[in-house]
N, CA and C atoms as an extended XYZ file, in Angstrom:
228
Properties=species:S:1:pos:R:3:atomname:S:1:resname:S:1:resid:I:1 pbc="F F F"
N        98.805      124.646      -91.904 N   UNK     1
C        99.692      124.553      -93.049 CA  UNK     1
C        99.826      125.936      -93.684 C   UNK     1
N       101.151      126.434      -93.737 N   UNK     2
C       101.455      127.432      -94.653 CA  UNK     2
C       100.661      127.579      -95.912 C   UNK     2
N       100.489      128.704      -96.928 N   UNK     3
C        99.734      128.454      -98.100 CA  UNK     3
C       100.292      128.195      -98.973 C   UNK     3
N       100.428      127.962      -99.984 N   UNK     4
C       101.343      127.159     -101.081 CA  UNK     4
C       101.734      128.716     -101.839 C   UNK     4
N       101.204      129.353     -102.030 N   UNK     5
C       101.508      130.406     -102.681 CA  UNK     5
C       100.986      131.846     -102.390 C   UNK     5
N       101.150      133.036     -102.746 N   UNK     6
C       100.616      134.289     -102.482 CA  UNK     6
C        99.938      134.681     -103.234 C   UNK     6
N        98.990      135.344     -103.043 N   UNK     7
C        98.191      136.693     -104.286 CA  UNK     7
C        98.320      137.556     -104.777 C   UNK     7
N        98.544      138.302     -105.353 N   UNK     8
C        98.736      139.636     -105.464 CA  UNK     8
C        98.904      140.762     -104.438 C   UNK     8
N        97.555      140.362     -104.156 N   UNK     9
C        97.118      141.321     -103.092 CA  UNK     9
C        97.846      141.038     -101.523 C   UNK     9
N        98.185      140.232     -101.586 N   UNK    10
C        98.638      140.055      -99.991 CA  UNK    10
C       100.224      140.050     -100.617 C   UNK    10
N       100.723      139.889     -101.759 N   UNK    11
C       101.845      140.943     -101.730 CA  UNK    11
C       102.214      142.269     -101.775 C   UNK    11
N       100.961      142.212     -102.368 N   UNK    12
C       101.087      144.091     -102.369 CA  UNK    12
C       100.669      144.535     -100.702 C   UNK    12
N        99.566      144.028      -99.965 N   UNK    13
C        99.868      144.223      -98.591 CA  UNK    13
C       101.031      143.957      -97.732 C   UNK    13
N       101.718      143.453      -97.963 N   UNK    14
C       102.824      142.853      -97.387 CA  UNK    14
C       104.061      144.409      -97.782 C   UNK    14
N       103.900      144.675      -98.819 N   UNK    15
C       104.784      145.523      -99.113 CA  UNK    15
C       104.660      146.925      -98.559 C   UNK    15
N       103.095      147.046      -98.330 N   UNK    16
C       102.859      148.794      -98.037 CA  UNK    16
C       103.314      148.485      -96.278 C   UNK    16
N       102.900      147.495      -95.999 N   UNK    17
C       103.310      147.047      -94.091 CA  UNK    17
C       104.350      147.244      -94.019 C   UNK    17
N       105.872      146.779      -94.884 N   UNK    18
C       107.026      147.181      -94.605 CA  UNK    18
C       107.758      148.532      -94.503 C   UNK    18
N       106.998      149.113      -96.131 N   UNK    19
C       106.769      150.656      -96.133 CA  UNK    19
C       106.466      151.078      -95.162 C   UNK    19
N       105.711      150.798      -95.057 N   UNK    20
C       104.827      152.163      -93.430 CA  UNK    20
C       105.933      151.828      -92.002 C   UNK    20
N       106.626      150.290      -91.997 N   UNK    21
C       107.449      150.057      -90.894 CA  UNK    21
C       108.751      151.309      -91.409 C   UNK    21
N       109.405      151.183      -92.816 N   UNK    22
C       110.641      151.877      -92.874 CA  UNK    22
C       109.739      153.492      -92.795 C   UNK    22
N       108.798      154.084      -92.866 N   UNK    23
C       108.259      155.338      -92.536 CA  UNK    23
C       108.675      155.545      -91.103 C   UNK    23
N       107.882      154.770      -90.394 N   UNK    24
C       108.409      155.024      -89.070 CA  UNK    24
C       109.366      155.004      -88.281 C   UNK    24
N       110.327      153.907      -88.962 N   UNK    25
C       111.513      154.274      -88.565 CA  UNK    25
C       112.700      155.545      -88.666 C   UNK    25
N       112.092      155.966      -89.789 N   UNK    26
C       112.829      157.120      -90.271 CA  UNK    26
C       112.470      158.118      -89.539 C   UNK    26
N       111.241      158.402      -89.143 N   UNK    27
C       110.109      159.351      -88.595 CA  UNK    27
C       111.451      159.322      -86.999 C   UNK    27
N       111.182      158.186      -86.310 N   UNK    28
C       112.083      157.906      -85.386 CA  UNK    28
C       113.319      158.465      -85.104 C   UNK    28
N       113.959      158.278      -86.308 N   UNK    29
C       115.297      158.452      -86.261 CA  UNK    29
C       115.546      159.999      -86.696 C   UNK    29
N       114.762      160.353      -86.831 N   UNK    30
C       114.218      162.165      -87.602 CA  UNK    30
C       114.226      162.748      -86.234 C   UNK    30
N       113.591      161.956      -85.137 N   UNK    31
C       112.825      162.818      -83.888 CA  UNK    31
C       113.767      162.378      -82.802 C   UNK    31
N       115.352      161.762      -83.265 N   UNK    32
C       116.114      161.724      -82.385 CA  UNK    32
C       116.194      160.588      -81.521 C   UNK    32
N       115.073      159.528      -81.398 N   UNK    33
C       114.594      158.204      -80.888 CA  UNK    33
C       116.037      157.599      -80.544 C   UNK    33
N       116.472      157.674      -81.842 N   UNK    34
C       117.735      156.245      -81.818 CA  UNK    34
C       118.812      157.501      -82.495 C   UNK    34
N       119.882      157.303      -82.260 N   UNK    35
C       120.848      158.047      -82.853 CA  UNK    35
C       121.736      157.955      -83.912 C   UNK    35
N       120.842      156.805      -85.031 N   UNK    36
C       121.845      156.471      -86.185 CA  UNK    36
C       120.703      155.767      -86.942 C   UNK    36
N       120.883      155.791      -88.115 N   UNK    37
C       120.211      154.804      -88.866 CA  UNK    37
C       120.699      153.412      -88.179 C   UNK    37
N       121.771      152.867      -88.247 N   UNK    38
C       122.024      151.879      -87.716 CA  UNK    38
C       121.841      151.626      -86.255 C   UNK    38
N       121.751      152.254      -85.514 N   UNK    39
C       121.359      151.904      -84.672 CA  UNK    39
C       119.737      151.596      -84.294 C   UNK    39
N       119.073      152.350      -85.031 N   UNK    40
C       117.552      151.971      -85.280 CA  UNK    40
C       117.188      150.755      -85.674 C   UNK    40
N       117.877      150.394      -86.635 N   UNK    41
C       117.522      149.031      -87.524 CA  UNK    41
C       118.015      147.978      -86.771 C   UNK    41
N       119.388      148.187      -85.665 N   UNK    42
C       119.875      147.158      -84.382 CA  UNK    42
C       118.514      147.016      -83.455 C   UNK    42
N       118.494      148.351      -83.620 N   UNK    43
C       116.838      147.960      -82.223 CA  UNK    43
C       115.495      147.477      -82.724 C   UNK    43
N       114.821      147.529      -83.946 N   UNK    44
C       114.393      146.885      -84.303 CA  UNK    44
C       114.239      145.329      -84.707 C   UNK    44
N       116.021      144.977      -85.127 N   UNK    45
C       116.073      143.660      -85.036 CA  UNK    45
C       116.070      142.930      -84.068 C   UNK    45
N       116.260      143.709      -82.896 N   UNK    46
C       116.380      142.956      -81.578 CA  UNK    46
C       114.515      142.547      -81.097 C   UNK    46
N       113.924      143.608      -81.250 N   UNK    47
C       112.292      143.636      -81.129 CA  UNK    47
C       112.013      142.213      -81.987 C   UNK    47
N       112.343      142.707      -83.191 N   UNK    48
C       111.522      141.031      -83.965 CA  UNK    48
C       112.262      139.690      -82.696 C   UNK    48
N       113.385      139.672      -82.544 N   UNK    49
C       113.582      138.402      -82.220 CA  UNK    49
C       113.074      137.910      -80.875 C   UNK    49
N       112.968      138.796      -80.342 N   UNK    50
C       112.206      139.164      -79.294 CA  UNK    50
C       110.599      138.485      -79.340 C   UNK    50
N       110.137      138.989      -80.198 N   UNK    51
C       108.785      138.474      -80.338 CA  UNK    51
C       108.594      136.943      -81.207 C   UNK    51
N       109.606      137.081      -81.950 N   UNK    52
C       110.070      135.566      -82.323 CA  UNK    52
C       110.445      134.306      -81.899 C   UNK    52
N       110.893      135.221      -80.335 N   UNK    53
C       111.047      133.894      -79.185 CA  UNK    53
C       109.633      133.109      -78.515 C   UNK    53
N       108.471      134.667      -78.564 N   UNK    54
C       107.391      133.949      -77.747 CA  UNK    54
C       106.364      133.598      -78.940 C   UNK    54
N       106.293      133.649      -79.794 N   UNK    55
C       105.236      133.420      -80.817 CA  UNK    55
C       105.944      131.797      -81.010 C   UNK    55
N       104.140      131.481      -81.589 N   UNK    56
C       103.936      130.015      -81.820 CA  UNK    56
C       102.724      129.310      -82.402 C   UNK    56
N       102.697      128.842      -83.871 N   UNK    57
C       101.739      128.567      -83.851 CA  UNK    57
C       101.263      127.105      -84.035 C   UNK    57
N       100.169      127.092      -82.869 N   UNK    58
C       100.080      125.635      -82.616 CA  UNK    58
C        99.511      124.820      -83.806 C   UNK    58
N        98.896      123.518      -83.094 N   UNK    59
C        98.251      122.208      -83.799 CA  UNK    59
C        97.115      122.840      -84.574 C   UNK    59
N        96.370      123.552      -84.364 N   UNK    60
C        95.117      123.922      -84.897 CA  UNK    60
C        95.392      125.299      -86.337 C   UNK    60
N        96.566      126.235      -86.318 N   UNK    61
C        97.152      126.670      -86.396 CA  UNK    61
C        96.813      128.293      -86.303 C   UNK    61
N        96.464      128.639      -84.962 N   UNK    62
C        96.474      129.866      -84.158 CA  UNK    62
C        98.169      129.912      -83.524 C   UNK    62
N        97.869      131.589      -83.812 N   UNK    63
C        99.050      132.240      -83.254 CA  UNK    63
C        98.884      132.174      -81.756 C   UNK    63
N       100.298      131.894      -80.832 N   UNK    64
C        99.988      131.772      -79.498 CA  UNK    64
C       101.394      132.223      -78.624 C   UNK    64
N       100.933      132.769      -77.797 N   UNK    65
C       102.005      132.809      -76.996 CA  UNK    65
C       103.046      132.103      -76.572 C   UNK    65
N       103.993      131.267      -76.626 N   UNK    66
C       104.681      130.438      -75.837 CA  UNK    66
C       104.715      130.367      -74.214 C   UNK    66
N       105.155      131.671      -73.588 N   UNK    67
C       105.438      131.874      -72.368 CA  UNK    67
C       104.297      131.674      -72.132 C   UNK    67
N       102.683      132.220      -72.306 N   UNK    68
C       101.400      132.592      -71.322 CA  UNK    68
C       100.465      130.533      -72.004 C   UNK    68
N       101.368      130.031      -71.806 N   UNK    69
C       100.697      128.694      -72.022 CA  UNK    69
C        99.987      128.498      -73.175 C   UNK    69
N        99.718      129.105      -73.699 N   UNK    70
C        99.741      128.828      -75.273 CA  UNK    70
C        98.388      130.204      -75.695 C   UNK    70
N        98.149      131.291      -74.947 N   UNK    71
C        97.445      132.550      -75.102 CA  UNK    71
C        97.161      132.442      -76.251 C   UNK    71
N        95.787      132.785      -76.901 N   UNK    72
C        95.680      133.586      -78.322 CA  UNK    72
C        95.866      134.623      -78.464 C   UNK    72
N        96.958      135.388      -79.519 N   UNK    73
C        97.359      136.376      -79.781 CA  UNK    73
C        96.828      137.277      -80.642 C   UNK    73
N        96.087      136.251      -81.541 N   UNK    74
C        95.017      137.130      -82.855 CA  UNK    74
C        93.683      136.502      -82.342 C   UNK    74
N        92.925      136.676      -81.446 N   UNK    75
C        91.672      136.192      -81.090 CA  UNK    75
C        90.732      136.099      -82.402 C   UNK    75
N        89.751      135.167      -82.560 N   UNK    76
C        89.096      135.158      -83.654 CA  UNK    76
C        87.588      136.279      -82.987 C   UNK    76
């Protein structure tokens, strides 16, 4: 089950994770990677959905692979 609500703190983590994602993208797009802002942020969105296709989290509620039969992805 999802959690009913957030903390502080895992919003404020949540926020420096996105930060540090738009760092690197810029870093990226600085070093010639992708050739547009927009085109960076196309290839990135394609990555999430990408990983959005094989993620899954089951009955117990571990993250799992879809494709590799149900793999743990965050091992405990």
């Amino acid at each position: 089950m999802p959690p009913s609500g957030f903390s502080k703190p895992v919003v404020k983590g949540a926020l420096q994770f996105i930060g540090g994602c738009y760092r690197d993208l810029l870093q990226e797009v600085r070093e010639g990677k992708h050739p547009s802002f927009e085109a960076a942020i196309e290839f990135e969105l394609k990555q999430i959905e990408r990983v959005l296709e094989r993620i899954h989290i089951n009955e117990k509620g571990e993250l799992v692979d879809r494709k590799e039969q149900g793999q743990l992805l965050l091992p405990e």
